[in-house]
C-alpha positions as a printed NumPy array, in Angstrom:
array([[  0.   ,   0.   ,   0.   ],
       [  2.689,   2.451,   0.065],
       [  3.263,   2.5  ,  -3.457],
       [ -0.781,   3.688,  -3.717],
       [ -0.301,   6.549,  -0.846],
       [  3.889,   7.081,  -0.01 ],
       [  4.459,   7.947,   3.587],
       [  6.694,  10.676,   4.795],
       [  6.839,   8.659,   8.1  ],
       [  8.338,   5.319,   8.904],
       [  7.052,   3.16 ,  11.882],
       [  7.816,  -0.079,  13.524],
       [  5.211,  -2.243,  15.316],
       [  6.366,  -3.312,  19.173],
       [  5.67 ,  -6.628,  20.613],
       [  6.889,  -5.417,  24.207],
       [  7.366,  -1.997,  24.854],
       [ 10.416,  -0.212,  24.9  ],
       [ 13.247,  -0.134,  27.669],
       [ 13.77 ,   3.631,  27.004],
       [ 10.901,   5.123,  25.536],
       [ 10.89 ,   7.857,  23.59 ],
       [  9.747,  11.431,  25.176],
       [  6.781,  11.901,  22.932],
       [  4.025,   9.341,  23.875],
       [  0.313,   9.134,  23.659],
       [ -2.537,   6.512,  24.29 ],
       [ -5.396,   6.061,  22.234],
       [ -8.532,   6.666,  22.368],
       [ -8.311,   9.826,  24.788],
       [-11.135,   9.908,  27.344],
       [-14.064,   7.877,  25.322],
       [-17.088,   6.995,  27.772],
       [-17.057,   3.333,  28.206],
       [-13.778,   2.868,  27.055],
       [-12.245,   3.272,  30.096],
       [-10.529,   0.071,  30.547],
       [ -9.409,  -0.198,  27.046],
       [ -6.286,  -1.166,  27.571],
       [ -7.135,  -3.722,  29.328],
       [ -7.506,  -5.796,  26.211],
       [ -4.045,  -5.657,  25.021],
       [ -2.687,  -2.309,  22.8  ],
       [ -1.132,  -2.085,  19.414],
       [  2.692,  -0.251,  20.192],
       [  3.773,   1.506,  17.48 ],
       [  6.929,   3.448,  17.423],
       [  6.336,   6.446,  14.797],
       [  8.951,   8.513,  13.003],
       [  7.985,  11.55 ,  11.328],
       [  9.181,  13.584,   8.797],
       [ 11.316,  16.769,  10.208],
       [ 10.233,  15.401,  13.957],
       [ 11.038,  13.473,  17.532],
       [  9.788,   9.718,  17.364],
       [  7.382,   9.042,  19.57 ],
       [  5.151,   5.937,  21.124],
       [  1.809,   5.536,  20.125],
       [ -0.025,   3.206,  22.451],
       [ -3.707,   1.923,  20.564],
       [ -6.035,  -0.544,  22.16 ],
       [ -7.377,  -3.223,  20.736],
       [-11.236,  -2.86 ,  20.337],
       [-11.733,  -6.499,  20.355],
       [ -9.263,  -9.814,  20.721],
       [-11.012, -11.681,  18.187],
       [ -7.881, -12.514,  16.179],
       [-10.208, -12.313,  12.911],
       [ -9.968,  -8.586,  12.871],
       [ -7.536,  -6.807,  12.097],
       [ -3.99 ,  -5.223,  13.452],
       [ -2.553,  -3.38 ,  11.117],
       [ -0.628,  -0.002,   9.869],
       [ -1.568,   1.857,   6.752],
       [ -0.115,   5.107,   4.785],
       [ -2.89 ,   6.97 ,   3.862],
       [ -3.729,  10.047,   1.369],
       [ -2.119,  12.791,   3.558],
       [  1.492,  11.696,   3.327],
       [  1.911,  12.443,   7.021],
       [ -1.242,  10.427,   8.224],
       [ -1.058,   7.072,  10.048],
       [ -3.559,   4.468,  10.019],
       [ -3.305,   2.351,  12.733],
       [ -5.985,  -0.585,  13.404],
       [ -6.164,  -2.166,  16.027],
       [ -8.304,  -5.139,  16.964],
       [-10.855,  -3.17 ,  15.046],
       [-10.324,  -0.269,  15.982],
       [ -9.205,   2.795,  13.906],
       [ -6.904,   5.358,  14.885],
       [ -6.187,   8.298,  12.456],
       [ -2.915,   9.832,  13.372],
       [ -1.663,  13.391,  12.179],
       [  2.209,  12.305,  12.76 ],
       [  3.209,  15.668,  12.724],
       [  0.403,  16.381,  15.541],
       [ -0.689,  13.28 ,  17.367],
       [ -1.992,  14.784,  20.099],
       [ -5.365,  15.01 ,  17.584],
       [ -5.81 ,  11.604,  16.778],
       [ -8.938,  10.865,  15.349],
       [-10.556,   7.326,  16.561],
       [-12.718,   6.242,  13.829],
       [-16.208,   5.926,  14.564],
       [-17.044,   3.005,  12.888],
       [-16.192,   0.346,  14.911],
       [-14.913,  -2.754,  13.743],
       [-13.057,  -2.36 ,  11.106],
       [-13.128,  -5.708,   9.299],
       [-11.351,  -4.628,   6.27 ],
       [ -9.656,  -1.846,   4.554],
       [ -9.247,  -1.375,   0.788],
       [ -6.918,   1.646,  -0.389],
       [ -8.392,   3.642,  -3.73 ],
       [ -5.636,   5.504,  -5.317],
       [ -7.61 ,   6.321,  -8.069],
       [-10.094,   8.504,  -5.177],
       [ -7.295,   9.273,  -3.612],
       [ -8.842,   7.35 ,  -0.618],
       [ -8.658,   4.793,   1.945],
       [-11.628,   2.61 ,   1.957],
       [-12.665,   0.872,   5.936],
       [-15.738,  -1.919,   5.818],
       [-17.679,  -2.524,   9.148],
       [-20.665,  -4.981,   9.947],
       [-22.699,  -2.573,   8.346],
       [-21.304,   0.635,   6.643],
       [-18.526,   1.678,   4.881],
       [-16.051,   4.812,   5.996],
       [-13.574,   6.764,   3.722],
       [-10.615,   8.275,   5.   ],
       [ -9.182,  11.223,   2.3  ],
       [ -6.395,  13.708,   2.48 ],
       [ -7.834,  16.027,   4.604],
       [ -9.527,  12.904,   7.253],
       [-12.663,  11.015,   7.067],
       [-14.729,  12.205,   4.366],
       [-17.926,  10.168,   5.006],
       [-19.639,   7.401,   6.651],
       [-22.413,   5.567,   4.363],
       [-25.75 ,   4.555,   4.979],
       [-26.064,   0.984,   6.28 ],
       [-25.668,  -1.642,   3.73 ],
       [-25.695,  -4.786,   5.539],
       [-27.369,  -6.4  ,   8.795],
       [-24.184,  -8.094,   9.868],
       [-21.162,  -8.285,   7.513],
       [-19.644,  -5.713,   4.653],
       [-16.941,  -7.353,   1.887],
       [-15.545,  -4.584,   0.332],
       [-14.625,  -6.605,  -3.482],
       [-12.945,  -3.803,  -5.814],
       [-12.884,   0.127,  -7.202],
       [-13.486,   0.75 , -10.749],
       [-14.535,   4.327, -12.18 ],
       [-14.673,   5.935,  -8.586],
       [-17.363,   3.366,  -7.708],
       [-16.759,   0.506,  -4.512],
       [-18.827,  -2.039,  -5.041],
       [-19.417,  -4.857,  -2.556],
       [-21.595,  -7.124,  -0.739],
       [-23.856,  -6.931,   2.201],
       [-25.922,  -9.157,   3.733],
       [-29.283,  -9.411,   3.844],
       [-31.264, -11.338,   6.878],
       [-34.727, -12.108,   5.376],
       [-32.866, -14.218,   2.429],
       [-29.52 , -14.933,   3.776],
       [-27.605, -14.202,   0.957],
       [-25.033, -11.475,   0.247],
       [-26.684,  -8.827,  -1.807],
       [-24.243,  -6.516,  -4.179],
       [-24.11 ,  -3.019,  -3.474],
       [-22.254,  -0.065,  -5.15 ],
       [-21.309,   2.975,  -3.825],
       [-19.959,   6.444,  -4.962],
       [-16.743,   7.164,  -3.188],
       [-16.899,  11.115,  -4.026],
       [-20.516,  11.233,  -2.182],
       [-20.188,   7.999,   0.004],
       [-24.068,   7.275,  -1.73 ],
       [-24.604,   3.544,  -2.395],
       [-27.502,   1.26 ,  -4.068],
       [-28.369,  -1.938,  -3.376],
       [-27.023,  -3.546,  -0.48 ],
       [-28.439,  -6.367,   1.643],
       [-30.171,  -4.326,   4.892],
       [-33.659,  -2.765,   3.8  ],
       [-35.277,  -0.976,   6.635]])
């Protein structure tokens, strides 16, 4: 994925954290109501380098344990933007400020999908889709699905995927405009 969006920062994934940490650190999310014992689930450690900057420690929880979802880093649009999943959940981090980290709120993330061609990264959930652009997220669809998103390609600035739909237990094919986040079809009908 870096050859679709090149970073301007470089960043390693911890297993344990480090013996001398750097003195730039943060934990995410930051004060979320309910989420106060986050961490107790395990955290994503991510040692980030930026462009013209200190390093510092990023410390993400996991939103979930299930080892289906996933743990991940991405480059995104803005060349100085992090994505960092973990467990499901989605942190977007300014590297050059990431004191404002923005956690996603669609929560899990069961797959991401980068679309060059919309300049944009693509996030499926159990029931929407989110799109994360230069400038941050740039929408949150409708809901497409009653329990499960596959996000299947980009061609001509249209996603198109599959939702599924509970009266007929089938995935039903959607499509959705990435400039206007706008989709038809789709397998949840309210």
């Amino acid at each position: 994925m870096t050859e679709a969006f090149p970073p301007t920062w470089t960043a390693q994934i911890l297993t344990t954290s480090p013996l001398i940490a750097p003195a730039r650190q943060f934990t995410y999310p930051q004060h979320v109501p309910g989420e106060e014992d986050a961490l107790n689930r395990g955290a994503l450690l991510l040692n980030i380098k930026p462009a013209n900057a200190p390093n510092f420690l990023a410390t993400c929880a996991l939103g979930f344990r299930d080892p289906t979802l996933p743990t991940a880093i991405y480059p995104c649009p803005n060349p100085d933007d992090l994505l960092a999943i973990a467990g499901g959940y989605a942190y977007l981090i300014p590297t050059q400020h990431p004191e404002t980290c923005l956690h996603l709120p669609l929560r899990p993330v069961t797959q991401v999908l980068p679309a060059p061609s919309a300049n944009c990264m693509l996030l499926a959930g159990f029931h929407e889709v989110a799109a994360i652009g230069a400038n941050g997220l740039l929408w949150q669809s409708a809901r497409l699905s009653w329990e499960g998103i596959t996000l299947t390609e980009v061609r001509e600035n249209t996603l198109h995927g599959l939702g599924w739909n509970l009266q007929t237990d089938r995935e039903i094919p959607f499509t959705l405009d990435l400039t206007t986040g706008q989709h038809q079809g789709g397998g949840f009908n309210s």
